[in-house]
N, C-alpha and C positions, 0 to 999 in steps of 0.2 A: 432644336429650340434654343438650346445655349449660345450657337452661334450667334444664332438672329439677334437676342438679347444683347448681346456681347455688340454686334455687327453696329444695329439699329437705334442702340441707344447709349447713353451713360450709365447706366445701372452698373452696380457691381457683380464683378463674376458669377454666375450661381454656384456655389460651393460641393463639391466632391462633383464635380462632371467635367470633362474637359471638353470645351467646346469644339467645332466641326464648320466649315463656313462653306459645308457643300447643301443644293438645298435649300437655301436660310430663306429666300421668298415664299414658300409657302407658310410659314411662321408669322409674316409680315401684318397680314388683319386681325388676324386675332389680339396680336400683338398692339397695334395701332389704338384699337377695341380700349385694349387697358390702358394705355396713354390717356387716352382720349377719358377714360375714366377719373383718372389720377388729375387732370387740366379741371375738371368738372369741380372734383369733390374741392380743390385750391379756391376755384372761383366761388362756392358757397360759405366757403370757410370764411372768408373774408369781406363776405356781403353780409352773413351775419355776425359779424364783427364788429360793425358798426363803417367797415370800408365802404366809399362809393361804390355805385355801380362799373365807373367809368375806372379805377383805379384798378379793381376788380377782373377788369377785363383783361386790362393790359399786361396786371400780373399772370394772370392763365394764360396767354398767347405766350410769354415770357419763361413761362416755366415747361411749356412745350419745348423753345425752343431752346433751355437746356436740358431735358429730358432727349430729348434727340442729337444734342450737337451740335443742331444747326444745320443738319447732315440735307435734310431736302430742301430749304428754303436758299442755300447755297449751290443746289441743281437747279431750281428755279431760275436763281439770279444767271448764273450760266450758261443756261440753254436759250435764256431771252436774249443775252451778250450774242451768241451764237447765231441763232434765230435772224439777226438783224445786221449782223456781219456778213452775210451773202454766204454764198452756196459755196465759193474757193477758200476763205477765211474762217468755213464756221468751227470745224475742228480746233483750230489753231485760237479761236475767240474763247471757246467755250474752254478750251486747255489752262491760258492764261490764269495766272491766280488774280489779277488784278481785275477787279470788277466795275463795268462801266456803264455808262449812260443809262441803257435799256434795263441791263439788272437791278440798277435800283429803282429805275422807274416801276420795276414789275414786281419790286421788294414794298416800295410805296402803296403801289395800287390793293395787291392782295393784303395787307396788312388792314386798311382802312377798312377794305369790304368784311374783314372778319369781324374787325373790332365793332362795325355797326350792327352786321349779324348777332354779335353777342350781346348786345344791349337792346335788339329786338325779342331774343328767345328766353332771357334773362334766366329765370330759375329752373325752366324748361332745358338747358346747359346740358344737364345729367342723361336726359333721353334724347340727343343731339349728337350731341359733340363724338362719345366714342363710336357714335356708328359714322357719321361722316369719317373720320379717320381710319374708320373697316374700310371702307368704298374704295379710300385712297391709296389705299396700299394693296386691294386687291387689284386694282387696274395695273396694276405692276405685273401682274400675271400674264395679261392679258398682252400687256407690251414684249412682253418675252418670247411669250408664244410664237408672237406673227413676225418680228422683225430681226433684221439680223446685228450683230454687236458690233458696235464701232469702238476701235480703241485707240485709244492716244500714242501706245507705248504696242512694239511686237510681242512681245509677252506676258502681256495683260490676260489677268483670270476674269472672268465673267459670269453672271447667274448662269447663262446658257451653255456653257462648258459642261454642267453636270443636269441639266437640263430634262426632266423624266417628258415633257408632255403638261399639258392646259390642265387635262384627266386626272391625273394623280398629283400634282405640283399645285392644284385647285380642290383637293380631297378636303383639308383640315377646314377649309373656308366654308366650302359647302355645308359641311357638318355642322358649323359654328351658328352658319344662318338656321337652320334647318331647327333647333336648338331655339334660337331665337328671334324669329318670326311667329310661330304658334305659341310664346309665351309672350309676345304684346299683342297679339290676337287675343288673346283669351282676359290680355288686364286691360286691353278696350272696351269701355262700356258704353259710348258714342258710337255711332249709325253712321257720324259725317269725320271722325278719327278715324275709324277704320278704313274709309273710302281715300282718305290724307295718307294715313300711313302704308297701305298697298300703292298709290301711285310715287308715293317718295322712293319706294324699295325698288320699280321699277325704274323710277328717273338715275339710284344708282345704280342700276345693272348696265343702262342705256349710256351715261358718262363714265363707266369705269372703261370700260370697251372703245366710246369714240375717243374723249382725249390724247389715250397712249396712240388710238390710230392716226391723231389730227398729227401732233409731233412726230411719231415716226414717219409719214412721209414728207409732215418736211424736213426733217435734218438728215434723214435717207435712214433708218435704223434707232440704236439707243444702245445708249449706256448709261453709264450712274447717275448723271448731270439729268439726262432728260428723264430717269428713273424720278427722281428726288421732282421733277418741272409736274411731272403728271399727276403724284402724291398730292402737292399742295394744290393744283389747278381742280383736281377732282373734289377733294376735301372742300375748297371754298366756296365749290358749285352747289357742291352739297347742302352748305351750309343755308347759302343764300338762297338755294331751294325752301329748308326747310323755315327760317325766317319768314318765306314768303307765304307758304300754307299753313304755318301754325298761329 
């Protein structure tokens, strides 16, 4: 867990542990979970502030993306760079630090769609946002699992280097849901939420799994780039899902 912390975000060290970076994907949703919390509690903070909505928003999307780094929205832009560089170039596109045409077209488009998501769900945020960023980073799992590592450099370390298995490397996730799913079962008191919020759970099971499948075959595999492309691509499906049923 120290790794992942360490790995996946800015946060500071956690104190008296020394981190480990073998592993650290299965730490990933849970972890997303509390991001995705942390984005929330920013964006109410400053709605009832007297902040716009619209300002409001921009500042949470904002402060995700230094809570993270920037770390997946920069695999995004990469693996689109990639993506559109052809089958011979895509390595060599997606390697490049310099960022072009496609990735920020795809840095444009998904930004837009969350920002309008977020001014549809508005105060709703809180029971949103950390679970679409569970979804996102459990499709990371999922991407691991099935495809093989591409790497830029011959001695490139990878999640799949220390790799247990979907089974055990999806333990803490499971757990997590399991955990909380019967606890918004139970704080559902709508007949037509309940029926919303089980097809939402399944619509993320159903894109955590296709995404990481759609990208891995076309760039032939994954690595960190399309890691951080499936994160965001999942998250804003998510989102725009739950925008759309709630």
């Amino acid at each position: 867990m120290a790794g992942s912390w360490i790995f996946y975000t800015t946060f500071p060290k956690i104190p008296l542990i020394s981190p480990e970076f073998k592993n650290i994907a299965q730490f990933a949703p849970p972890l997303g979970f509390l991001i995705g919390t942390i984005q929330s509690y920013i964006f109410l903070f400053f709605r009832t502030n007297s902040w716009s909505i619209y300002a409001s928003a921009l500042i949470c999307l904002a402060s995700g993306y230094l809570i993270t780094g920037g770390l997946h929205i920069d695999g995004l832009m990469d693996t689109f760079d990639g993506i559109f560089a052809g089958k011979k170039k895509r390595l060599k596109a997606m390697k490049d630090s310099k960022v072009g045409s496609f990735g920020v077209q795809a840095l444009v488009f998904i930004t837009l769609i969350q920002i309008a998501c977020i001014l549809k769900i508005q105060n709703l945020i809180i029971f949103v946002l950390p679970i679409c960023l569970f979804w996102g980073r459990f499709s990371n799992l999922f991407f691991i699992e099935k495809f093989k590592y591409l790497s830029y450099k011959k001695k490139s370390i990878s999640h799949k280097k220390f790799w247990n298995g979907f089974k055990k490397e999806s333990l803490i996730s499971i757990f997590f849901l399991l955990i909380f799913i019967p606890y918004q079962l139970v704080s559902i008191t709508s007949q037509t939420l309940l029926i919303k919020f089980l097809i939402l759970i399944l619509i993320g099971i159903f894109l955590s799994y296709c995404i990481p499948n759609i990208l891995g075959n076309k760039i032939g595999g994954f690595n960190g780039d399309a890691c951080g492309a499936s994160v965001v691509l999942v998250e804003t499906l998510m989102l725009f899902m739950h925008a759309i049923l709630l």
